[in-house]
C-alpha positions as a Markdown table, in Angstrom:
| # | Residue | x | y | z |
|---|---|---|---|---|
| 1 | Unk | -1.4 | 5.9 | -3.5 |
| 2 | Unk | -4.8 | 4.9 | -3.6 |
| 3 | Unk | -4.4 | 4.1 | -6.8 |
| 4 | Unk | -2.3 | 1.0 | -5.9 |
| 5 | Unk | -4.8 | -0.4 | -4.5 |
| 6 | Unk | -8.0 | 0.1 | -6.8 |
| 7 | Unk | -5.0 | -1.9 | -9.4 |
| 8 | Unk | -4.5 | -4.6 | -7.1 |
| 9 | Unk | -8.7 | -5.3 | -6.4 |
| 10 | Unk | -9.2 | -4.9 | -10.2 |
| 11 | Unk | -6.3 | -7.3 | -10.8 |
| 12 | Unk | -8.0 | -9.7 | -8.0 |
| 13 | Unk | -11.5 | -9.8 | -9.9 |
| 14 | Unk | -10.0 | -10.8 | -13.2 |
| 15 | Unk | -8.3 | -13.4 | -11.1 |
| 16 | Unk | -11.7 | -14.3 | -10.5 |
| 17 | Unk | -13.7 | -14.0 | -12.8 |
| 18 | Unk | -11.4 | -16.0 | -15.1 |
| 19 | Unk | -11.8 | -19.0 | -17.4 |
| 20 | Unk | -8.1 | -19.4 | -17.8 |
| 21 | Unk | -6.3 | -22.0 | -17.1 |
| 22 | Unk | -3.0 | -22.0 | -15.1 |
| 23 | Unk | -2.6 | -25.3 | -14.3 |
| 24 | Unk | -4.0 | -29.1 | -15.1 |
| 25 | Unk | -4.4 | -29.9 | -11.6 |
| 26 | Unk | -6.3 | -26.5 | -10.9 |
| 27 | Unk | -10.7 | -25.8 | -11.7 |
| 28 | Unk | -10.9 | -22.6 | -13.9 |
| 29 | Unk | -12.6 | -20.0 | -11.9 |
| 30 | Unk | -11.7 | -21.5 | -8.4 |
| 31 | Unk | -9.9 | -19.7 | -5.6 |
| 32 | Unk | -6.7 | -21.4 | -5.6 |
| 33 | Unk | -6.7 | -21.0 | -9.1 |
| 34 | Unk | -7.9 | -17.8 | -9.0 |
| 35 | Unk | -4.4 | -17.2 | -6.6 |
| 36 | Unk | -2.0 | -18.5 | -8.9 |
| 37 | Unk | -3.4 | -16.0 | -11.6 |
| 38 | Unk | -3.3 | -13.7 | -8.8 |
| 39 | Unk | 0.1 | -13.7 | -8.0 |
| 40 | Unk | 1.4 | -14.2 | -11.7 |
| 41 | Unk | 0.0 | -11.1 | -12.5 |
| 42 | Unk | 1.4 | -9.4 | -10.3 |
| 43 | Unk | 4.8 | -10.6 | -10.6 |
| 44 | Unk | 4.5 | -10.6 | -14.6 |
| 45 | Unk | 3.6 | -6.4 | -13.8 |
| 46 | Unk | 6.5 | -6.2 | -11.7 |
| 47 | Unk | 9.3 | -8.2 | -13.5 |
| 48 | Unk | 8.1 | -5.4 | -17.0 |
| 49 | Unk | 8.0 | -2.6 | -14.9 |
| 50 | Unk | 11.8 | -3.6 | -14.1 |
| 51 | Unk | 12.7 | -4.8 | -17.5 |
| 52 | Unk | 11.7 | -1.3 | -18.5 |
| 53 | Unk | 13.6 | 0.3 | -16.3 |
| 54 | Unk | 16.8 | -1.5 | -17.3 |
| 55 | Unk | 17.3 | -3.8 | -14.6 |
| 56 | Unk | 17.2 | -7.6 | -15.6 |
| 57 | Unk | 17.5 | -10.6 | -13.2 |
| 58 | Unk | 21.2 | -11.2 | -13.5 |
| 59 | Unk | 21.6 | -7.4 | -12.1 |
| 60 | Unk | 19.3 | -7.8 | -9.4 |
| 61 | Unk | 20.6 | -11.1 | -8.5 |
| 62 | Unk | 24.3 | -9.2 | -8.6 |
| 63 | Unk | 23.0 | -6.4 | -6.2 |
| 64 | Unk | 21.3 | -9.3 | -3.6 |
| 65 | Unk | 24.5 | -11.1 | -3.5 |
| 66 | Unk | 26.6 | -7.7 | -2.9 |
| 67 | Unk | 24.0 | -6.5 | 0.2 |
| 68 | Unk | 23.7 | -10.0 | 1.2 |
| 69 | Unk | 25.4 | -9.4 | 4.5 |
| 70 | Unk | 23.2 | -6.6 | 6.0 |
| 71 | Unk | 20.3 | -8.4 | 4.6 |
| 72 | Unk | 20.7 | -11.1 | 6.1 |
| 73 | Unk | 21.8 | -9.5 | 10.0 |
| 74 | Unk | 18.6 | -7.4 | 9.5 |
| 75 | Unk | 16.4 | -11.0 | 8.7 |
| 76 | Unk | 17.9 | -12.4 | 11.6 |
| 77 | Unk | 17.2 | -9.5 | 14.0 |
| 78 | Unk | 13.7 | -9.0 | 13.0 |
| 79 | Unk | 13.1 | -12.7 | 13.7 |
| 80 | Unk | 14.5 | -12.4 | 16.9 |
| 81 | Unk | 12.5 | -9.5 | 17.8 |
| 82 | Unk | 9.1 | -11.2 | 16.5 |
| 83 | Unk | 10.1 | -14.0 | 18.4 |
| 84 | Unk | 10.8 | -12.1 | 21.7 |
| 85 | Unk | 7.2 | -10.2 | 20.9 |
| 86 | Unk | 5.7 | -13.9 | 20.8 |
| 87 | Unk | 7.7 | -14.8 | 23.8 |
| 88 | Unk | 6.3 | -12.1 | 25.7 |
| 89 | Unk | 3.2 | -12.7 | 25.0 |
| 90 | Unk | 2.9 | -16.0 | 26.1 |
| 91 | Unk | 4.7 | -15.5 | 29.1 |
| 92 | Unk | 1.7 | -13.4 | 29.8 |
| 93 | Unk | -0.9 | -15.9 | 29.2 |
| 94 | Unk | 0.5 | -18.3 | 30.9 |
| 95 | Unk | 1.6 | -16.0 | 34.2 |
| 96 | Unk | -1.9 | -14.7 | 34.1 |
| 97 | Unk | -3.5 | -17.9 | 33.2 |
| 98 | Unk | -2.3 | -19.5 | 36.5 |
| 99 | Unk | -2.8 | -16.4 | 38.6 |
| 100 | Unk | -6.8 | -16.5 | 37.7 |
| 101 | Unk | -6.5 | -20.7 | 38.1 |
| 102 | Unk | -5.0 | -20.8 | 41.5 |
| 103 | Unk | -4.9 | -17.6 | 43.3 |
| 104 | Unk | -7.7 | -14.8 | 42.1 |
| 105 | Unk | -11.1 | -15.5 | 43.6 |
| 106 | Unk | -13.9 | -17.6 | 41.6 |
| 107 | Unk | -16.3 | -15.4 | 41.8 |
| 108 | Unk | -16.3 | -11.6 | 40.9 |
| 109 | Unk | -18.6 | -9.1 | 43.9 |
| 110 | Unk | -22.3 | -10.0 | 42.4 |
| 111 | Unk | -21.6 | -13.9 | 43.1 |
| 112 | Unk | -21.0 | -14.4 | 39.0 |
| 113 | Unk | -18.1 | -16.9 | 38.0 |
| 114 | Unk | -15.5 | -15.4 | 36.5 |
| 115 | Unk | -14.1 | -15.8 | 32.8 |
| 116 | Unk | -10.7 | -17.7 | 33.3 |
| 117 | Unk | -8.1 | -19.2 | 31.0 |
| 118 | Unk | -8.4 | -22.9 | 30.7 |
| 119 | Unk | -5.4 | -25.4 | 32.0 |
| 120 | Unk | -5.0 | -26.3 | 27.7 |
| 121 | Unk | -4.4 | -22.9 | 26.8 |
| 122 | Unk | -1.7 | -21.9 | 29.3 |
| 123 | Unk | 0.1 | -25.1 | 28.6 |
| 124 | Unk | -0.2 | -24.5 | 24.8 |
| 125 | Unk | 1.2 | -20.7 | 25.9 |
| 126 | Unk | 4.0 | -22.0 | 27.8 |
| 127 | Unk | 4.8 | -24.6 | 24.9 |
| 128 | Unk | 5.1 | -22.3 | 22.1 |
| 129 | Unk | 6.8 | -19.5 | 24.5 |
| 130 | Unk | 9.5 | -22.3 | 25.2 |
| 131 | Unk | 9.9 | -22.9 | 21.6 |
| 132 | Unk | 10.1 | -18.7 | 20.8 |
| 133 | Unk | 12.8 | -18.6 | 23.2 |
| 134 | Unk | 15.2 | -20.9 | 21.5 |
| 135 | Unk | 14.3 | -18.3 | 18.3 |
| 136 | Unk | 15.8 | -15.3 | 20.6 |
| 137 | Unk | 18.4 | -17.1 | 21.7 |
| 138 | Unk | 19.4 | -18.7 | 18.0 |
């Protein structure tokens, strides 16, 4: 398998190191452009590697539509899962956040101030953990 990847990094330094042109709007040899050549490679690779093996758009666009249903309950599940994760997590910050704000002492035992979170980011935690939750529930 390593071999994947020593194909993608050579693919990424002719993306590079190219003078081609992909688009007007785009300077040869600069990272966005050297992106677009990038990822046009890489989908020009795959779409051969299929056409060799038979299968053309209209047939994968055929097999999409017929596993559509599945596909789609499985996107909707992961998102609600990433979105509980993200929930979690900032339901953490922001319970914790307060506890070192209000409650936990100021100072640690050698008369040092302790590290705490700052009032911005356990709002900003408790903003986008209110927005996560309406991703769980849907």
């Amino acid at each position: 398998m390593r071999w994947i990847g020593i194909f993608v990094s050579w693919l990424w330094r002719i993306s590079r190191a190219s003078w081609v042109t992909v688009d007007d709007n785009l300077r040869p040899r600069s990272g966005a452009s050297a992106l677009y050549l990038f990822l046009f490679l890489i989908f020009a690779i795959i779409g051969a590697i299929l056409l060799l093996l038979g299968i053309d758009l209209d047939t994968a666009d055929r097999w999409i539509d017929a596993q559509g249903g599945w596909l789609d309950a499985l996107g909707s599940l992961l998102f609600r899962i990433v979105c509980a994760l993200v929930m979690i997590t900032a339901a953490i910050i922001a319970v914790a956040g307060t506890w070192q704000r209000l409650i936990s002492p100021r100072h640690g035992a050698d008369g040092k101030p302790v590290d705490t979170f700052g009032w911005g980011a356990i709002f900003v935690a408790a903003l986008v953990g209110y927005f996560s939750w309406f991703g769980v529930i849907g």
